[in-house]
Structures are given as C-alpha cells and as structure tokens.
C-alpha positions as CSV (number, residue, x, y, z in Angstrom):
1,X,13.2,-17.3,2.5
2,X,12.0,-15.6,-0.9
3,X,13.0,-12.4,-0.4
4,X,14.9,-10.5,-3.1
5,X,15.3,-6.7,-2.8
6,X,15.2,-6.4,-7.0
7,X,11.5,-8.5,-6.9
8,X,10.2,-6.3,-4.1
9,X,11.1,-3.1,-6.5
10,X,9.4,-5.2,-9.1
11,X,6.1,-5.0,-6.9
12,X,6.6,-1.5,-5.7
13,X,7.3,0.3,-9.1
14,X,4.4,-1.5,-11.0
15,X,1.8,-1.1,-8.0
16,X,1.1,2.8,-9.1
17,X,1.0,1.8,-12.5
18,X,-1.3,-0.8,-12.3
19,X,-3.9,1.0,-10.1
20,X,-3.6,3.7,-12.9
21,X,-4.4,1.6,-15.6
22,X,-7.2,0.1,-13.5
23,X,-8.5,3.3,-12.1
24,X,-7.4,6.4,-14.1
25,X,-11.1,8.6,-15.5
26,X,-13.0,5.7,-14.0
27,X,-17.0,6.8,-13.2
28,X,-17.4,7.5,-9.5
29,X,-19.4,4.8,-9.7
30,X,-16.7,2.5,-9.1
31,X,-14.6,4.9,-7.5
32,X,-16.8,5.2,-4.4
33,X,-18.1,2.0,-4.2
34,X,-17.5,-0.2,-0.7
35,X,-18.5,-3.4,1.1
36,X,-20.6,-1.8,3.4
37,X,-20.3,0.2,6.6
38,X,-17.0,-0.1,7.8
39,X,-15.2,-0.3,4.7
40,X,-13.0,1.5,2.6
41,X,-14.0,2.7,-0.8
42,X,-11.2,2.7,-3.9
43,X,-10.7,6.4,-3.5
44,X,-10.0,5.6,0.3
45,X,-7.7,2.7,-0.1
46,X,-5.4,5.0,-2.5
47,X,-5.5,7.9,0.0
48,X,-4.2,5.1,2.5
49,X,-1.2,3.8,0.1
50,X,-0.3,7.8,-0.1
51,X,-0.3,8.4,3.3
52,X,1.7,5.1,3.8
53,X,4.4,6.5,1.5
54,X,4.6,9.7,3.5
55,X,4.3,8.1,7.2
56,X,5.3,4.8,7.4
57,X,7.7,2.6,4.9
58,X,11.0,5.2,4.2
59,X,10.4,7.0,7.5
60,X,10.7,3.7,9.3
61,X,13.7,2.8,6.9
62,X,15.5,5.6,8.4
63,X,14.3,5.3,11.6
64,X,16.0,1.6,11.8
65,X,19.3,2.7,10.1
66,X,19.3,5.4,12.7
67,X,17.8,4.5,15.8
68,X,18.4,0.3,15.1
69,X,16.5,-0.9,18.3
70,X,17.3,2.0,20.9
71,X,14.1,3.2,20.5
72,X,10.4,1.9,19.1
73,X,10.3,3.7,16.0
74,X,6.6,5.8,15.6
75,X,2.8,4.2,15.7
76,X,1.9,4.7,11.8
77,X,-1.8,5.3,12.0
78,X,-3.5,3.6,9.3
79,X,-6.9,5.2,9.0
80,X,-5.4,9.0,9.0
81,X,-6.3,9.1,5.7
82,X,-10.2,8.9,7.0
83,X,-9.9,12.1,8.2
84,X,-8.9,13.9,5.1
85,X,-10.8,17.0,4.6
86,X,-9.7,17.9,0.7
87,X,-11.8,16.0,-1.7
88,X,-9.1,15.3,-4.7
89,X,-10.5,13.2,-7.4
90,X,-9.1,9.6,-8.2
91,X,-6.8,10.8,-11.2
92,X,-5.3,13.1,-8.7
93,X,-4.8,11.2,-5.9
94,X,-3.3,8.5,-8.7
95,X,-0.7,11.2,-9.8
96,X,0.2,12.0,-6.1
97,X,1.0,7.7,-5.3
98,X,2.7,8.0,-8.9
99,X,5.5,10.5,-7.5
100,X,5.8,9.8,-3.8
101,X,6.2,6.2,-4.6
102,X,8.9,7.0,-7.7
103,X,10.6,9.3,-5.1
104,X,10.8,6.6,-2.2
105,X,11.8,4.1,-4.4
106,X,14.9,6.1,-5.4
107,X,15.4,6.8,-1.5
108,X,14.8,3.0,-0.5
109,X,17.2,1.8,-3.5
110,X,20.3,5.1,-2.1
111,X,19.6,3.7,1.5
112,X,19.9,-0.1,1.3
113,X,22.8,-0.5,-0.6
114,X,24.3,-4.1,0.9
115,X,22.7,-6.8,2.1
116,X,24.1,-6.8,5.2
117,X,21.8,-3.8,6.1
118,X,18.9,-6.1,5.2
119,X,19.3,-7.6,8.4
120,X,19.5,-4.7,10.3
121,X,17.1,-4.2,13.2
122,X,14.9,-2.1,14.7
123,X,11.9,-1.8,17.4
124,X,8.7,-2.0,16.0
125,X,5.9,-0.5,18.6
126,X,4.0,-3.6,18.3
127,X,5.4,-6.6,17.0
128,X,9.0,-5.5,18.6
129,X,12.4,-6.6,16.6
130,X,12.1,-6.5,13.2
131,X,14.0,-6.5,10.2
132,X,14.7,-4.0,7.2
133,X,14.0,-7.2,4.7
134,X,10.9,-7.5,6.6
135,X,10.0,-4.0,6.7
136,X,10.3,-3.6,2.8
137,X,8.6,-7.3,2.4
138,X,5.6,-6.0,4.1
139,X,5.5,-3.0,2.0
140,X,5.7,-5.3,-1.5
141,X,2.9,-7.4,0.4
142,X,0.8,-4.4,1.4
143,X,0.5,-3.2,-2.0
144,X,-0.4,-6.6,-3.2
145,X,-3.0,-6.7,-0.5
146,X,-4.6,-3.8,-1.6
147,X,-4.6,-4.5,-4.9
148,X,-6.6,-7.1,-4.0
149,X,-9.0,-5.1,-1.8
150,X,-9.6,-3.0,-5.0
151,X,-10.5,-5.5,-7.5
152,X,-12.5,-7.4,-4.8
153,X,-14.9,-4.1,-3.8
154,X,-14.9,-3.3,-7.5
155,X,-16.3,-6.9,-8.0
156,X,-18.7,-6.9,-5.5
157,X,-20.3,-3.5,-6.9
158,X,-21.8,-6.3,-9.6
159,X,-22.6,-9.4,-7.0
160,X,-26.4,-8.9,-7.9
161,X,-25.8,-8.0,-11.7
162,X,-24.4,-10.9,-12.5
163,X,-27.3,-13.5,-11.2
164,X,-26.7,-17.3,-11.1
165,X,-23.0,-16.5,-12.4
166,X,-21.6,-16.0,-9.0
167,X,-21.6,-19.4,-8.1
168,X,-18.3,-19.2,-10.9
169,X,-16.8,-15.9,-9.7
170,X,-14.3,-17.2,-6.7
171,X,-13.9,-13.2,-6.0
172,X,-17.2,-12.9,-5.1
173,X,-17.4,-16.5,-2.7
C-alpha cells in the first residue's frame, strides 16, 4: 500500500490551484469545449469537483466516523451538477472549488487525526465495506482523474489543427 494521508493533501491542496492556473480568464473557447455528445465540457467537469466537495468526500467522512457500517451512507449523484440552472463563469466557479476545497481540507485534516481511524469502516451503497484511507485515496485519485479529463478535452479541441502531428501527441491516440 502507497497511501500516505500528508501526499493525499499534497494532491488535494494543489488540484484548485492547478486548474486555476490552467483555466483562470481562459476564452470560452476552451472552456466549453467537449468530446462530443455525452460529454462533459471544462466548465462542467469543475461544477462536478464543487458539487463533490459539497455532497460526497467530508459528508461521507462523517458519515463513517458516525454511522461506521450501521447504515449505507448516501448515493452521491455525480451528474447533479448537469442540472444546474445558474450560469457562473469559469473564474467563478474556480474561486468557489478554491474555498470549499481550502475548507474541507481543514475539516478532513481536524477529523482524521490517528491512523487508526484510517481504517475505520463504513457501508458504501455500492461497493459495500470501505475504508476512510480508501475514501480519501479515491478523492486524491478523482482529482487526478479529472485533471486529466481537462487537459485531454482541451487537447482534442486542436486534433484537426495540428495535422500529421498527431501521430506524436499520445493525448490525442
């Protein structure tokens, strides 16, 4: 096993940071750009790591600590953010992640003070017994995973511009 609670924070506190630096008074261009039918834009994919931070990693944290496995803890649903009627632009939405994620990293770091609670269980409503190491590895992995989404829609906004290239570019193969 890799885990280490300090590397997770590692990943966690420089996620909104990076996206900012990536994203922040970028052309809608890029912004709203996709894969195709289906898929989620940039703008989307941030609106999806906010309403992760309010609905699914420190609310299942406490769920755990409090329920353990007496009871499933709730479905997260990962495509509420589709149904967002407010239109905030992308530096908004950036200074929203910025401070929910500052926030719940102070609350993760006052909650999961020993390692014993690392192994703490509770009932997820699919997977069933899981772990609070797993629960905050998923979260450092979900970030990187969308970070990766991001770069890899942003990329293929240009898979046409950049001609016989693309044979080079593994992100767009």
């Amino acid at each position: 096993m890799n885990f280490k609670m300090n590397e997770a924070i590692d990943i966690l506190e420089r996620t909104p940071v990076t996206l900012s630096g990536l994203l922040r008074e970028l052309s809608q261009g890029w912004v709203l750009c996709n894969e195709g039918e289906g898929t989620w834009n940039v703008k989307e994919v941030i609106e999806h790591l906010i309403e992760a931070e309010k609905h699914n990693w420190i609310p299942r944290l406490e769920f755990i600590l409090q329920e353990g496995e007496h009871q499933s803890f709730p479905v997260f649903d990962r495509y509420s953010h589709l149904k967002n009627s407010t239109k905030p632009q992308i530096d908004e939405l950036l200074n929203e992640f910025i401070e929910i994620r500052d926030k719940n990293i102070k609350k993760l770091m006052s909650l999961v003070t020993t390692e014993k609670q690392l192994e703490q269980t509770g009932y997820h409503p699919a997977f069933g017994k899981v772990k609070i190491r797993e629960l905050i590895s998923t979260w450092a992995v979900h970030d990187l995973t969308h970070l990766s989404q991001i770069v890899r829609v942003m990329a293929n906004r240009y898979r046409e511009d950049v001609g016989p290239w693309q044979e080079y570019l593994g992100i767009l193969n």
